[in-house]
DRENFIMAR-438856 format. One line per field, with one value per residue (C-alpha): residue number from 1; residue in three letters; x, y, z. Coordinates in steps of 0.02 Angstrom, whole numbers. Layout:
residues N
k = (NUM/...)
r = (ALA/...)
px = (X/...)
py = (Y/...)
pz = (Z/...)
//
This chain:
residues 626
k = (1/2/3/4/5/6/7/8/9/10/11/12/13/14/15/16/17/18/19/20/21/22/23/24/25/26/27/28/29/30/31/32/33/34/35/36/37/38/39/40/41/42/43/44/45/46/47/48/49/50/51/52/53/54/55/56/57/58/59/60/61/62/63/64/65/66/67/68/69/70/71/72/73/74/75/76/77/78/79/80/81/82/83/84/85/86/87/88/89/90/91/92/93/94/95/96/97/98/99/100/101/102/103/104/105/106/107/108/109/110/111/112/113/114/115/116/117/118/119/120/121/122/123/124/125/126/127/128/129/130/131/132/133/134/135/136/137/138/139/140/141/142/143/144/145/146/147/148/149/150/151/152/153/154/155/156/157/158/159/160/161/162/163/164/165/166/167/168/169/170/171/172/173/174/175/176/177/178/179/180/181/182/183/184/185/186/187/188/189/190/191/192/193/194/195/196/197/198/199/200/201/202/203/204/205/206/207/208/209/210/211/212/213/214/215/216/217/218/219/220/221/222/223/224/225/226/227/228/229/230/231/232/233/234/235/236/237/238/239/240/241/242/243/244/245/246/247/248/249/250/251/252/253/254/255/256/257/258/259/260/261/262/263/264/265/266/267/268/269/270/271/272/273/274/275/276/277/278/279/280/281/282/283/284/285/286/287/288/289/290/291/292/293/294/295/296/297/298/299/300/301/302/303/304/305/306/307/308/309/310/311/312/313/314/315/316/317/318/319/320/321/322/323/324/325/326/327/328/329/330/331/332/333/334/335/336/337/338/339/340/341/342/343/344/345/346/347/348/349/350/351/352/353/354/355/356/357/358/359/360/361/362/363/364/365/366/367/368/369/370/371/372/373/374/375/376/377/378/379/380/381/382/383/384/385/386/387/388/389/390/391/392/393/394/395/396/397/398/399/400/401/402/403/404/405/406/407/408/409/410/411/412/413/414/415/416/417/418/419/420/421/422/423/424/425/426/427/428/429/430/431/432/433/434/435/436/437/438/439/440/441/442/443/444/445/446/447/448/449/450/451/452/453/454/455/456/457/458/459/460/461/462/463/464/465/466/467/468/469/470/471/472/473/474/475/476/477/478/479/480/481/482/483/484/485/486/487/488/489/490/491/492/493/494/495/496/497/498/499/500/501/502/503/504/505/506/507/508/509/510/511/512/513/514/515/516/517/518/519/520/521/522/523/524/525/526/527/528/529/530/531/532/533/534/535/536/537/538/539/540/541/542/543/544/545/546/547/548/549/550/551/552/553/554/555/556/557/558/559/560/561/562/563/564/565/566/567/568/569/570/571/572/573/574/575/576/577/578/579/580/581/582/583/584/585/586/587/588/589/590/591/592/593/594/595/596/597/598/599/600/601/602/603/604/605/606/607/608/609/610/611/612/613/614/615/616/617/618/619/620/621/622/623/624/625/626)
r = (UNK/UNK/UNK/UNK/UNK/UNK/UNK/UNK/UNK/UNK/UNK/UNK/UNK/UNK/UNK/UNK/UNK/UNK/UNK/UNK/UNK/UNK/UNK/UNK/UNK/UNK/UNK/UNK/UNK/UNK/UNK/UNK/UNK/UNK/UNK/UNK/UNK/UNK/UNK/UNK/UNK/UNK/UNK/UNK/UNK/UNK/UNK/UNK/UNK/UNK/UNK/UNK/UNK/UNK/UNK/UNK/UNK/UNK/UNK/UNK/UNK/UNK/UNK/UNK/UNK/UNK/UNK/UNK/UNK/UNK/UNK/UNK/UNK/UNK/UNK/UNK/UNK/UNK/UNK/UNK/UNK/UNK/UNK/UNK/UNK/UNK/UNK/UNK/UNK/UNK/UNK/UNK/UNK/UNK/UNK/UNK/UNK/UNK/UNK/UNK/UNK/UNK/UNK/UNK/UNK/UNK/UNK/UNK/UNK/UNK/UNK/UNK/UNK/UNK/UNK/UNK/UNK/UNK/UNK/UNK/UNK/UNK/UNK/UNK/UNK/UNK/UNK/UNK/UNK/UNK/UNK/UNK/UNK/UNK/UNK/UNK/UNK/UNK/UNK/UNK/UNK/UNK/UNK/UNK/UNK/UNK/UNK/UNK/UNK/UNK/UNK/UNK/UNK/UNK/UNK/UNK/UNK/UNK/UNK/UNK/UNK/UNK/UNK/UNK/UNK/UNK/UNK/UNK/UNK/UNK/UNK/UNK/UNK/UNK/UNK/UNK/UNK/UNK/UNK/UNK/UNK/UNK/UNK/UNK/UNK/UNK/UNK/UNK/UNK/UNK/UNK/UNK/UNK/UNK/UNK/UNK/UNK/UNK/UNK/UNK/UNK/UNK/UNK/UNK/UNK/UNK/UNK/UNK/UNK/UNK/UNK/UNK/UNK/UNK/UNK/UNK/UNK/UNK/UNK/UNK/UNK/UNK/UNK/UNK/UNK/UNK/UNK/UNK/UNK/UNK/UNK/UNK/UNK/UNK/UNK/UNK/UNK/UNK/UNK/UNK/UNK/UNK/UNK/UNK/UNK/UNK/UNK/UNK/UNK/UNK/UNK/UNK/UNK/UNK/UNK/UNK/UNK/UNK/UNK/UNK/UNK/UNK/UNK/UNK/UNK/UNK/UNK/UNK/UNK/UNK/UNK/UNK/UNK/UNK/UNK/UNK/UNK/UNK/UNK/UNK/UNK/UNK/UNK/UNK/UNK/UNK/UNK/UNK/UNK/UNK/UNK/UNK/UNK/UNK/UNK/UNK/UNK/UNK/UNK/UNK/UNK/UNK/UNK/UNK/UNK/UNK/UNK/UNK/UNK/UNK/UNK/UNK/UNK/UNK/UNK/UNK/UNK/UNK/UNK/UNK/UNK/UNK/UNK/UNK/UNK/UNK/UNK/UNK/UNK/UNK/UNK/UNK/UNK/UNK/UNK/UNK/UNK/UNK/UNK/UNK/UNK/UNK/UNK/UNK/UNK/UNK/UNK/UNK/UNK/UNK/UNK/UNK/UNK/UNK/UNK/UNK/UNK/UNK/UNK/UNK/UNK/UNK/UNK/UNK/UNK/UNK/UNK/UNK/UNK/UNK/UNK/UNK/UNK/UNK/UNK/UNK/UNK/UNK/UNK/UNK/UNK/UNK/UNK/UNK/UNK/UNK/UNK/UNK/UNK/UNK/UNK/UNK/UNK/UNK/UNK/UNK/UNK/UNK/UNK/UNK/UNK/UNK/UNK/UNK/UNK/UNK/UNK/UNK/UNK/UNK/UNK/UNK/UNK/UNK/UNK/UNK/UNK/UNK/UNK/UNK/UNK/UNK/UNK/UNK/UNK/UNK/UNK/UNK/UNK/UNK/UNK/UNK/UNK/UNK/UNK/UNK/UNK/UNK/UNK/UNK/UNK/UNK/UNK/UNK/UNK/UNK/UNK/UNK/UNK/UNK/UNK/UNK/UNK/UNK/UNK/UNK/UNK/UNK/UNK/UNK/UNK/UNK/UNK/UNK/UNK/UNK/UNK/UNK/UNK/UNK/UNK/UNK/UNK/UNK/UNK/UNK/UNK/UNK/UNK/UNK/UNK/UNK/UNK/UNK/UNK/UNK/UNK/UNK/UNK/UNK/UNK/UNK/UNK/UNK/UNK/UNK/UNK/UNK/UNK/UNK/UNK/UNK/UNK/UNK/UNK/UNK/UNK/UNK/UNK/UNK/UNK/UNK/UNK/UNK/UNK/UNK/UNK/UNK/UNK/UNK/UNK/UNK/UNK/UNK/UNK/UNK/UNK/UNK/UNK/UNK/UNK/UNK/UNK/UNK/UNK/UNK/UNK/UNK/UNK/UNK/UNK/UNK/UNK/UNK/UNK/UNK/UNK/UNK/UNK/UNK/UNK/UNK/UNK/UNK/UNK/UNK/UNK/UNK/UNK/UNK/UNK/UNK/UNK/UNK/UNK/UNK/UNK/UNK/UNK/UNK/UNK/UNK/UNK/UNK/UNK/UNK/UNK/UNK/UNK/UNK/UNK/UNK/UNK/UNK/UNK/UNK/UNK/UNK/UNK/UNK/UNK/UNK/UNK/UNK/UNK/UNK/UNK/UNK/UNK/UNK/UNK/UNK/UNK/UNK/UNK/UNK/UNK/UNK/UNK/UNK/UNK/UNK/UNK/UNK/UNK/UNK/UNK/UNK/UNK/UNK/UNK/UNK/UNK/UNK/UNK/UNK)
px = (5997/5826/5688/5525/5377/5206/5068/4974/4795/4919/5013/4830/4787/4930/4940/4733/4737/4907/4818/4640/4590/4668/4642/4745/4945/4969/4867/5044/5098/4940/4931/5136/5103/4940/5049/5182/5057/4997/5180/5192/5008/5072/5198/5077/4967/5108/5156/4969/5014/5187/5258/5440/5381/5341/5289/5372/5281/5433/5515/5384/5383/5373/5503/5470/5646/5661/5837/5839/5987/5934/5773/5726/5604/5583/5464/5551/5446/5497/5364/5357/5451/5440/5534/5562/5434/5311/5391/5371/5166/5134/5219/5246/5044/4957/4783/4847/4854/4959/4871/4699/4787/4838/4682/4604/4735/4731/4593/4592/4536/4579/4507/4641/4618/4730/4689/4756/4670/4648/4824/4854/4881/5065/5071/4992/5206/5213/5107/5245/5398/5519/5586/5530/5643/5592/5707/5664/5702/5577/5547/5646/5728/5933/5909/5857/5799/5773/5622/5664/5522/5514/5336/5246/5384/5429/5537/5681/5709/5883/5971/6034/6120/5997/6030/5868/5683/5582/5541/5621/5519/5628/5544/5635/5515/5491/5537/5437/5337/5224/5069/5135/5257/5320/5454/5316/5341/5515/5473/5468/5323/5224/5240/5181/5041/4979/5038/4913/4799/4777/4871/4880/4773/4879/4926/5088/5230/5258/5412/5512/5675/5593/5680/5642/5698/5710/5749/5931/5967/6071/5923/5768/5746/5864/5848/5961/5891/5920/5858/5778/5653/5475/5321/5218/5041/4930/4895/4760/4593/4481/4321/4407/4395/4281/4167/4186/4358/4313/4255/4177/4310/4399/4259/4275/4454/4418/4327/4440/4590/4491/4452/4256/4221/4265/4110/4070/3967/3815/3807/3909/3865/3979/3931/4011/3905/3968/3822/3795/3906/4045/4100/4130/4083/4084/3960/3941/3784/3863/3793/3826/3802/3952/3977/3957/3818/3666/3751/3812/3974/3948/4012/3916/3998/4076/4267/4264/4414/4427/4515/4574/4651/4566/4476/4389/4376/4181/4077/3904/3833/3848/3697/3550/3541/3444/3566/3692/3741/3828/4017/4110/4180/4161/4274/4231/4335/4226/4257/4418/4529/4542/4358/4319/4178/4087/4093/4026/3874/3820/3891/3800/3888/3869/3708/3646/3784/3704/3523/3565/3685/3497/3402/3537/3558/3348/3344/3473/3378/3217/3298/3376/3198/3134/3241/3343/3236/3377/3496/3385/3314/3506/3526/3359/3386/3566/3480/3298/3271/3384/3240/3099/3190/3212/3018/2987/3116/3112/2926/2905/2988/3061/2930/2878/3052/3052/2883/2922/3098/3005/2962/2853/2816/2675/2529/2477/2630/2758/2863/2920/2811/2809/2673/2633/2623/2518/2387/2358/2295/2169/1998/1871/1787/1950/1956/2115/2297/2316/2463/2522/2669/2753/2919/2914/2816/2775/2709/2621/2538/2476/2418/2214/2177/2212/2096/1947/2049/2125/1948/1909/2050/2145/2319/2430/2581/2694/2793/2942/3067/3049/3024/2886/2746/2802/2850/2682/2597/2711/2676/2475/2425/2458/2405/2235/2236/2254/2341/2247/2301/2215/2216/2156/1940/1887/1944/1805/1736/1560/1439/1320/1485/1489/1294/1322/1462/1366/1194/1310/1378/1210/1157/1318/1320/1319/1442/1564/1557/1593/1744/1819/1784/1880/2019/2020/2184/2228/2124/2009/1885/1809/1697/1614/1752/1691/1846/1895/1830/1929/2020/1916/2016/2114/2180/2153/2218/2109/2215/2360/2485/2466/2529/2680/2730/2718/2822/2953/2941/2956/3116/3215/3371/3275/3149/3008/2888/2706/2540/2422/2242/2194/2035/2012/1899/1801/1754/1570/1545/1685/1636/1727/1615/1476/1572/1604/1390/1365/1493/1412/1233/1293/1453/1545/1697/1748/1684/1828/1935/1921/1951/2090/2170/2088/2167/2349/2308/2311/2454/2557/2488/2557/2713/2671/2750/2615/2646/2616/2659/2640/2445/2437/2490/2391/2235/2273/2289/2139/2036/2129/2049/1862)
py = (1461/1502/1534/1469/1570/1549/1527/1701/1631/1540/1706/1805/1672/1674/1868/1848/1690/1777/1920/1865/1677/1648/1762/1732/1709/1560/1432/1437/1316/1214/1196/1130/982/930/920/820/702/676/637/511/427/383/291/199/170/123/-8/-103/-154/-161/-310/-234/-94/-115/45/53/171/213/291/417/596/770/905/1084/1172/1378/1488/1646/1681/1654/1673/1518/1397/1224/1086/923/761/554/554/501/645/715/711/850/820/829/975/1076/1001/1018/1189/1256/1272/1327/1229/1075/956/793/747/743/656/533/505/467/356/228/174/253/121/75/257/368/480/620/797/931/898/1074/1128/1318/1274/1264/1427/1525/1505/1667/1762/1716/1701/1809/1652/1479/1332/1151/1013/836/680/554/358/258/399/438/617/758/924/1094/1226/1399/1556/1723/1723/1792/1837/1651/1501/1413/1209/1133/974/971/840/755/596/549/523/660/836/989/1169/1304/1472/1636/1736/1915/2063/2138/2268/2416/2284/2127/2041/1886/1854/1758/1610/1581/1587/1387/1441/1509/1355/1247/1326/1332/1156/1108/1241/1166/994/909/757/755/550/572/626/813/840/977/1023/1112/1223/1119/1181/1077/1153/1123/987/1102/1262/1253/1443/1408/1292/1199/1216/1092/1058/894/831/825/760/925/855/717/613/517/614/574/552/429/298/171/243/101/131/307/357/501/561/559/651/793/811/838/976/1046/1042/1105/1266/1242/1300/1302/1212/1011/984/903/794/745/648/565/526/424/435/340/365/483/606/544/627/620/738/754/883/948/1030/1143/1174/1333/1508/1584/1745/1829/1709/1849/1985/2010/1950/1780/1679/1518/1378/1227/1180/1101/998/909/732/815/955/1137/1212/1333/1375/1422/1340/1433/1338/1188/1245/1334/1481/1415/1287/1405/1353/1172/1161/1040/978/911/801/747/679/744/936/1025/1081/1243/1280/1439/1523/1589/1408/1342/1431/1329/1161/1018/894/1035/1077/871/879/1027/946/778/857/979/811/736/888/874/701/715/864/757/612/707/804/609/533/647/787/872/874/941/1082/1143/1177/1249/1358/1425/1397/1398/1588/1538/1393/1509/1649/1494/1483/1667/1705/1679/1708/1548/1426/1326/1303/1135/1085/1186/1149/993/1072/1225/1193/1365/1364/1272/1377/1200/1086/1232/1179/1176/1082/1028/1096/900/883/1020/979/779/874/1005/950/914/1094/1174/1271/1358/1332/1468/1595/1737/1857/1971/1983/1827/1688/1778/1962/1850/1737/1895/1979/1993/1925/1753/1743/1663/1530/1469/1467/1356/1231/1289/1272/1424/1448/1587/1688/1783/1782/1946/1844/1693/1781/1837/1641/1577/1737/1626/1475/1521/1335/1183/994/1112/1181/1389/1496/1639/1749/1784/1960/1922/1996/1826/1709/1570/1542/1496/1589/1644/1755/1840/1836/1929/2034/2108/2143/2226/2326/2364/2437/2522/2589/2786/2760/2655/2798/2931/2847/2809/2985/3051/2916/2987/2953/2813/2672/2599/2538/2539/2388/2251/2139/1921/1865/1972/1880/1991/2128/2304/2331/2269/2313/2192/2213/2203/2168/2083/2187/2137/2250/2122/2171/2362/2331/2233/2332/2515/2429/2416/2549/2590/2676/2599/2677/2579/2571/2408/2454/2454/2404/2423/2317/2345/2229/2251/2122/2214/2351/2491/2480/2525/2690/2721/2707/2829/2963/2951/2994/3127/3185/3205/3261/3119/2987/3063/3046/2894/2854/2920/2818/2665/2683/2706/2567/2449/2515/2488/2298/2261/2363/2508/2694/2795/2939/3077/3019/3183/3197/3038/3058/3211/3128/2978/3129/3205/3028/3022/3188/3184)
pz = (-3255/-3353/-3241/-3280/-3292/-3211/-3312/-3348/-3263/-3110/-3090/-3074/-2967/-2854/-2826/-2781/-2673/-2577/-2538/-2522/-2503/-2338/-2210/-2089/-2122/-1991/-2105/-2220/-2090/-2106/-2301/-2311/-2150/-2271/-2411/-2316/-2242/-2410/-2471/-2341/-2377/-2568/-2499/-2389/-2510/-2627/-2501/-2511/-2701/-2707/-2645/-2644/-2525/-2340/-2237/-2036/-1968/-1872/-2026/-2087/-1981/-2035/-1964/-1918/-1890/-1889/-1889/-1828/-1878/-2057/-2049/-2121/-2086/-2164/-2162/-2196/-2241/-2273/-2403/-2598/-2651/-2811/-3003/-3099/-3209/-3029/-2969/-3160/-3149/-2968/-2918/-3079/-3126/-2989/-2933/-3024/-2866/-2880/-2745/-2839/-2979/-2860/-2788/-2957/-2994/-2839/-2761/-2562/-2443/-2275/-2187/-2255/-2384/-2482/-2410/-2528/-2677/-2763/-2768/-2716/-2515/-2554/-2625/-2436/-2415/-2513/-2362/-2256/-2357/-2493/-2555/-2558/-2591/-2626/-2620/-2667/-2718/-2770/-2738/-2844/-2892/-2906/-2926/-2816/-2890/-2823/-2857/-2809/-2842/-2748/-2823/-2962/-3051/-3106/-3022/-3071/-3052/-3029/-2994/-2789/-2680/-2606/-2503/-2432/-2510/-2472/-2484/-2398/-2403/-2336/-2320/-2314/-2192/-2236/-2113/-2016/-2065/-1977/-1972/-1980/-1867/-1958/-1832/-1759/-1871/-1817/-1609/-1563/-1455/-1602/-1682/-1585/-1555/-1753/-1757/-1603/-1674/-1857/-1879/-1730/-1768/-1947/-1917/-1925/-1792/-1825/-1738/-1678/-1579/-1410/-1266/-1096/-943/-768/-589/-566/-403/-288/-303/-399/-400/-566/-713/-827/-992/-1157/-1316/-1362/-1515/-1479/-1568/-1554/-1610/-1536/-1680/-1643/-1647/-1516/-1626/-1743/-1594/-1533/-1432/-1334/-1301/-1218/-1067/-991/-919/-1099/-1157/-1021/-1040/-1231/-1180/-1082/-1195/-1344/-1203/-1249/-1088/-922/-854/-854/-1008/-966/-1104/-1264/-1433/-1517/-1708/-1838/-1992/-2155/-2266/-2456/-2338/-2227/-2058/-1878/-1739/-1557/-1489/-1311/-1223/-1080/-914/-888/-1011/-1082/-998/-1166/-1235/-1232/-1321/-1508/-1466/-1469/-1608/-1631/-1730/-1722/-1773/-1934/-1986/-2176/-2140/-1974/-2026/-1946/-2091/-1974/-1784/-1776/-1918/-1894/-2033/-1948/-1785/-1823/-1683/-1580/-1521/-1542/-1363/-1432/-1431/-1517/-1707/-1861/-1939/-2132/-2274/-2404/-2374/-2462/-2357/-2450/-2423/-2408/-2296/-2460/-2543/-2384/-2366/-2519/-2502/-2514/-2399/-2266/-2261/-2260/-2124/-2032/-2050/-1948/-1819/-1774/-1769/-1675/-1528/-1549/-1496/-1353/-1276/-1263/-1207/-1070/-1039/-1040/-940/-841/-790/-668/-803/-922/-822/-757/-942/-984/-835/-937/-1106/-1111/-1170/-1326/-1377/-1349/-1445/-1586/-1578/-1591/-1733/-1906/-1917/-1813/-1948/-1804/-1692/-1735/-1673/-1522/-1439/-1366/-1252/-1207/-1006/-901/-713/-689/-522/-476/-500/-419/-546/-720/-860/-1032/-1129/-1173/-978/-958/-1103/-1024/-844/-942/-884/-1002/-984/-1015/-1159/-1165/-1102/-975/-933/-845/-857/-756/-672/-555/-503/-346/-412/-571/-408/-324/-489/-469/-660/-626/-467/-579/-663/-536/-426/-582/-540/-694/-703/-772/-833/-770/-901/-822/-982/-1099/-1245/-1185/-1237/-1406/-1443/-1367/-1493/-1641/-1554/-1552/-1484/-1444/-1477/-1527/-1395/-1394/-1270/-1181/-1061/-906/-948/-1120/-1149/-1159/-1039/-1113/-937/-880/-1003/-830/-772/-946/-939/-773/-831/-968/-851/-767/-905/-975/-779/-756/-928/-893/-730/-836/-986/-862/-783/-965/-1007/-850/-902/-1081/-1178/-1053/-1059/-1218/-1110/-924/-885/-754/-723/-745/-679/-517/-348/-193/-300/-345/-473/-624/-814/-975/-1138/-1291/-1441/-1484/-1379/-1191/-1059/-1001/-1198/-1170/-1064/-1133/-1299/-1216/-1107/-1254/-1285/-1472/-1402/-1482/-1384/-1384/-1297/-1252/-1268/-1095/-1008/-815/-752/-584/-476/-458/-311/-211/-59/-166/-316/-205/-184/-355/-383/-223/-302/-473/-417/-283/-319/-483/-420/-294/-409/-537/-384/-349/-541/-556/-388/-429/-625/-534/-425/-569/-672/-500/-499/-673/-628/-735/-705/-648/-761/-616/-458/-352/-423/-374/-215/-181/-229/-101/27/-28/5/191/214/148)
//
């Protein structure tokens, strides 16, 4: 018997795609149940114009069967079948697809539609498989015909008794070797699994013969066990259906079978979209954080299936990062299914895809925000760091979407607040949105700095995530209206208390000059202080680092080692400064003293290492003692 020869350009493209386009082995198993369901949809589709055919549902299946004996496995189909003439175009020239020639032949209606349309899936056999045989006899057809290849050395096609339509594959599955175990694809187990993994909303029964086992009557510490034919896959995708036909509890159960996580979601959108881009998703917003969610671990993505058929477990084209914490799928009929992660990073239907499911999670989030405020803040409380990250990163190219979600601890409300919320109390004289930051809402209460705003009725917001000032830096204002830190130089308060503060300054000059010069190295600045009422003593940054940012910055494993310019403010209404003004004029060396202490008193008030604790000590003994 001659054997046929591959193309040159097919037999380069076979060796590539069997060693390169797929990257994982198990999607053989995929490609050959798309190519069967296809066989059986040109029957179907046959049936709408031919009179003289009629499709029964009840007839059309697809077959997994494996032999361990042989090592075999086959994948049997009811479909169309094919004729020689088929089997010589379709498997003899690789990426010509009879099932894209089909397509452009009939017109697809009725919400089916041909998946394999590019023609090398059936060739991801050769991953798996020394030998592949193909057996097949066509509609209307009295003979059967059988393509044999053990790859790219050629194939050979023969007639073969035949007795049904259809089309057999029988694999030969290689041995194992030192880093591949290919017995895998002959354990029923195994199976199954890819089958649920990849196929199992194919709409078609896939069906195999599957092990049970039942507790024998007499003891049930033993088992009788028997073999009986299963359908293996479910058949019906969930986001295909009415969403009136669903429930929550459907929904949930979803969720749980597709292992998204372990929590209750708090919220799901289904979407059925039929416009320039066809597709259907379901999309869940958790409640709680993946244990792994805050490290560089975590995968975002969502499962993307072409005509439901898996293309890919975790899509991360499909969510921008900052709602990297939404689970769920895509299902759309105008992706290949051999799409690969390359071609999808510049795909079209994708990327319009990608834009409305963002709009879509957008508009859920503020309805929930809206509308149900508990709901909203259990998730911001898991994922609320991730949307002010969103704002920060990127240079701040997202935080027109953002702004709306974010929500800070309000000092009046004793709660958490929009920033829309926030801006509709501000009293006419209020300049500025006000904040805070420190480690908690208790230490940032206590912190002297924001004694004058609130004596001004001012409401602040408290900052106790890393990254909320470096968004609100991004962020810079909002509805007009720009943030400014109570530590910040200019708090835009009552012009007498700067009037005040820099009489003050101007009387205090040469005591103020002393204490920075005694403070050299440590602080930019030392200076009357317009918004301390009961505290002596506080520090102020003047730039655009702050010290809650030192902080943050210098915490980090890199190193990064950096320095706020620092400005300690004295409180010259307070009993102390009246020391400080005694010491200058009669002695030097307490007045450095008391520097010094009163310096450390405010780097241990912003929860700053004093950099010599046992001087620092010592000079707290030496006050006890004077």
């Amino acid at each position: 018997m001659a054997k046929h020869a591959f193309q040159a350009e097919s037999k380069r493209l076979l060796e590539m795609m069997i060693n390169s386009i797929y990257s994982q082995r198990e999607v053989f198993l995929r490609e050959l149940i798309s190519n069967a369901s296809d066989a059986i949809d040109k029957i179907y589709y046959k049936a709408l114009t031919d009179d003289s055919l009629s499709f029964d549902p009840e007839n059309y299946y697809i077959k997994i069967s494996a032999d361990k004996d042989t090592r075999t496995l086959k994948v049997v189909d009811t479909g169309i079948g094919m004729t020689k003439d088929e089997m010589e175009n379709n498997l003899g020239i690789i990426a010509k697809s009879g099932s894209l020639a089909f397509k452009n032949e009939n017109e697809i209606k009725d919400g089916h539609d041909i998946i394999g349309q590019f023609g090398v899936g059936f060739y991801a056999a050769f991953m798996v498989a020394d030998v592949v045989t193909v057996k097949s006899k066509a509609l209307n057809s009295d003979e059967a015909f059988k393509w044999e290849s053990e790859g790219t050395d050629g194939y050979t096609i023969e007639p073969c008794d035949k007795q049904d339509v259809g089309t057999e594959v029988t694999l030969k599955i290689k041995t194992n070797t030192e880093d591949e175990r290919f017995d895998d694809f002959l354990e029923e187990h195994r199976l199954q699994e890819i089958i649920k993994k990849y196929s199992d909303f194919i709409r078609y029964p896939i069906k195999m013969d599957v092990t049970v086992k039942e507790p024998k009557e007499d003891n049930e510490e033993e088992y009788d066990e028997y073999v009986e034919e299963q359908t293996v896959n479910s058949m019906v995708p969930i986001w295909r259906k009415n969403k009136s036909e669903l429930t929550d509890e459907d929904y949930e159960n979803f969720y749980k079978e597709k292992r998204y996580g372990f929590d209750k979601p708090l919220k799901h959108i289904h979407l059925n979209v039929d416009g320039t881009v066809r597709y259907n998703a379901i999309l869940y917003i958790p409640e709680n954080v993946p244990f792994d969610y805050y490290t560089k671990e975590y995968e975002k993505g969502l499962e993307l299936y072409s005509n439901g058929v898996l293309i890919m477990e975790k899509c991360s084209d499909l969510l921008p990062d900052f709602f990297g914490f939404v689970k769920g799928m895509v299902d759309s009929e105008d992706l290949s299914l051999n799409i690969s992660r390359e071609m999808l990073q510049h795909d079209r239907q994708l990327k319009v895809i990608a834009k409305n499911i963002q709009k879509k999670i957008k508009s859920q989030l503020k309805s929930m925000l809206k509308n149900e405020r508990e709901d909203y803040e259990k998730f911001y409380d898991s994922f609320g760091k991730q949307l002010k990250f969103g704002v920060y990163n990127d240079f701040g190219a997202n935080k027109d979407v953002l702004k709306d979600l974010l929500l800070f601890y309000s000092s009046t409300e004793k709660k958490l607040v929009t920033l829309d919320e926030y801006v509709s109390r501000m009293p006419e004289d209020q300049k500025y949105i006000y904040y805070a930051a420190g480690e908690s809402y208790d230490k940032i209460e206590k912190l002297p700095q924001t004694e004058v705003v609130a004596d001004k009725g001012y409401e602040i917001l408290y900052f106790t995530d890393e990254v909320d000032e470096f968004a609100i830096k991004i962020l810079m204002s909002y509805d007009d209206k720009e943030f400014r830190s109570v530590s910040s130089g200019d708090l835009g308060i009552e012009e007498d208390d700067e009037k005040a503060s820099e009489e003050d300054k101007e009387e205090n000059k040469d005591l103020f000059e002393h204490m920075k010069s005694v403070l050299a190295g440590q602080v930019k600045d030392v200076k009357a202080s317009n918004r301390l009422k009961t505290h002596p003593v506080c520090l102020s940054a003047d730039g655009e680092i702050s010290i809650e940012m030192e902080k943050v910055i210098n915490s980090m494993p890199d190193n990064q080692q950096i320095q706020a310019d620092k400005v300690l403010e004295i409180n010259t209404n307070h009993e102390v400064f009246q020391s400080l003004r005694d010491a200058f004029e009669n002695d030097k060396e307490k007045l450095d003293l008391y520097t010094k202490i009163l310096f450390n008193q405010a780097l241990l008030i912003e929860g700053l290492p004093v950099s010599d604790p046992v001087a620092f000590t010592s000079d707290m003994c030496k006050v006890m003692v004077s």
